[in-house]
N, C-alpha and C positions, 0 to 999 in steps of 0.2 A: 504494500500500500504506500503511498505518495504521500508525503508530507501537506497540512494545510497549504494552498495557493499553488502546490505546484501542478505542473501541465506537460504532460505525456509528446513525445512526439520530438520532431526538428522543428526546435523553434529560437526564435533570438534571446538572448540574455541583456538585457541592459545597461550599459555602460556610460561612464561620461570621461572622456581623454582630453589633457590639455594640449591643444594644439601648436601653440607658440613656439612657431622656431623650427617647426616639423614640415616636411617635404611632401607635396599633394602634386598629384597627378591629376588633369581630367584631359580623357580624353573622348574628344567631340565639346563645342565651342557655339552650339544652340543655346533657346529658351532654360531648358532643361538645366542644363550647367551653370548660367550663369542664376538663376535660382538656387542654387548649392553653395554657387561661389559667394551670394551675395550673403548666405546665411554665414558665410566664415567670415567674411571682410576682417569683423572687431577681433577674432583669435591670431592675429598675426602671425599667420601661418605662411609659409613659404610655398605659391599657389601656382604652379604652371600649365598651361590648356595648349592642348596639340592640336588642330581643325584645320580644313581649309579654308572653312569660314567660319569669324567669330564673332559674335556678336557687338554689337558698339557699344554696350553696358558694359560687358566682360573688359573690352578694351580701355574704356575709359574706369576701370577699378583699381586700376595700377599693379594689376597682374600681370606675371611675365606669360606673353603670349608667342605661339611660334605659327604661322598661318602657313599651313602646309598639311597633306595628308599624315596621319600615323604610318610610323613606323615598328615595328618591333623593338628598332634599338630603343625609343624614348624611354620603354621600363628599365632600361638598365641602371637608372641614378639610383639613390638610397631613398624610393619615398616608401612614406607611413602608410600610407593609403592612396590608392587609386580609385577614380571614378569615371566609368564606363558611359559617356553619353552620346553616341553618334547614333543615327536612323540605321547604319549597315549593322546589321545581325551579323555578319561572318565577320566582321571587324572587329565587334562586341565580344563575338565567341574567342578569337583568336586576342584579343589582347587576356581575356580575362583567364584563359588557360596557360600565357607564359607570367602573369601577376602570379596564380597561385601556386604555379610551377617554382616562385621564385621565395614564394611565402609571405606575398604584399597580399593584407585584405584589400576585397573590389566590392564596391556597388556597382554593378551593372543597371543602367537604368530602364531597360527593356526585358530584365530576367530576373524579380526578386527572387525566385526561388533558388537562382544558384549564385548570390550575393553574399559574402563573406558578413556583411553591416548592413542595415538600413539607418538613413538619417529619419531623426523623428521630428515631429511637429514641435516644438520647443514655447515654454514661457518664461520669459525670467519675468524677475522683479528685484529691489532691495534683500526680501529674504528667499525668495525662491526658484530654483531651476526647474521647471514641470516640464519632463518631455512623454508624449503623446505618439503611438507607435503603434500599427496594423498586423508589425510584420510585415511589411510590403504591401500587403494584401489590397489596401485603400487609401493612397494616401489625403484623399479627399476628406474619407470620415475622419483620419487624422485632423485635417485644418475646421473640419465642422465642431471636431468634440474641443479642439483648442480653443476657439471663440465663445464655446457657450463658457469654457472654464474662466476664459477672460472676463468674461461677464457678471460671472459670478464672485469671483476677486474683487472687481469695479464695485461692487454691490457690499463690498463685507468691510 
């Protein structure tokens, strides 16, 4: 028998990493990414995007960006983490099998289910870090269930 709260199966464990100073990869340089990238801005994280096109937010965030297709070699640096966001599937597959080949966790953002990490829907405050998380599954009801919680804070 399973201890109270706990949940059977492959599922995510929850974490919180201080990013500052740490080596991030994303590669593909869309909507998608620069929504990730913009959620790190304040971690002062060390953030570089490989695409052949990148978005004019990405660009103007003072990320180092390389405007060119991926390559295999770009995993070769020492990053913490990779994020997998381009429209090619066979791009998606092949960077994220030489990432885990290499023992870098990836979010792939087209395949939660073979995702080293999911980002969660995040609150802060003065006393609080609330992160809100599907699993991948939703990240929709993720931003749905963050706002009523904001709500509810606003309220207390």
């Amino acid at each position: 028998m399973l201890p109270y709260n706990s949940v059977e199966g492959d599922v995510m464990h929850p974490l919180m990493f201080r990013l500052k100073g740490r080596k991030i990869l994303f590669v593909g340089g869309g909507k998608v990414a620069e929504r990730k990238i913009y959620s790190m801005l304040s971690e002062e994280c060390d953030i570089t995007v490989v695409a052949p096109y990148i978005t004019s937010g990405i660009k103007s965030s003072g990320v180092k960006t390389v405007e060119r297709h991926f390559e295999m070699d770009d995993i070769r640096g020492d990053y913490f983490l990779i994020f997998i966001c381009t429209s090619d599937r066979s791009t998606n597959a092949a960077a994220a099998e030489l990432a885990k080949s290499m023992k870098i966790p990836v979010n792939i953002a087209d395949d939660p289910e073979y995702s080293d990490f999911h980002t969660a829907s995040v609150i802060r405050t003065d006393d609080f870090v609330i992160s809100i998380s599907t699993d991948g599954k939703n990240p929709a009801k993720s931003k749905e269930m963050r706002l009523k919680i904001e709500d509810i804070l606003k309220n207390t």
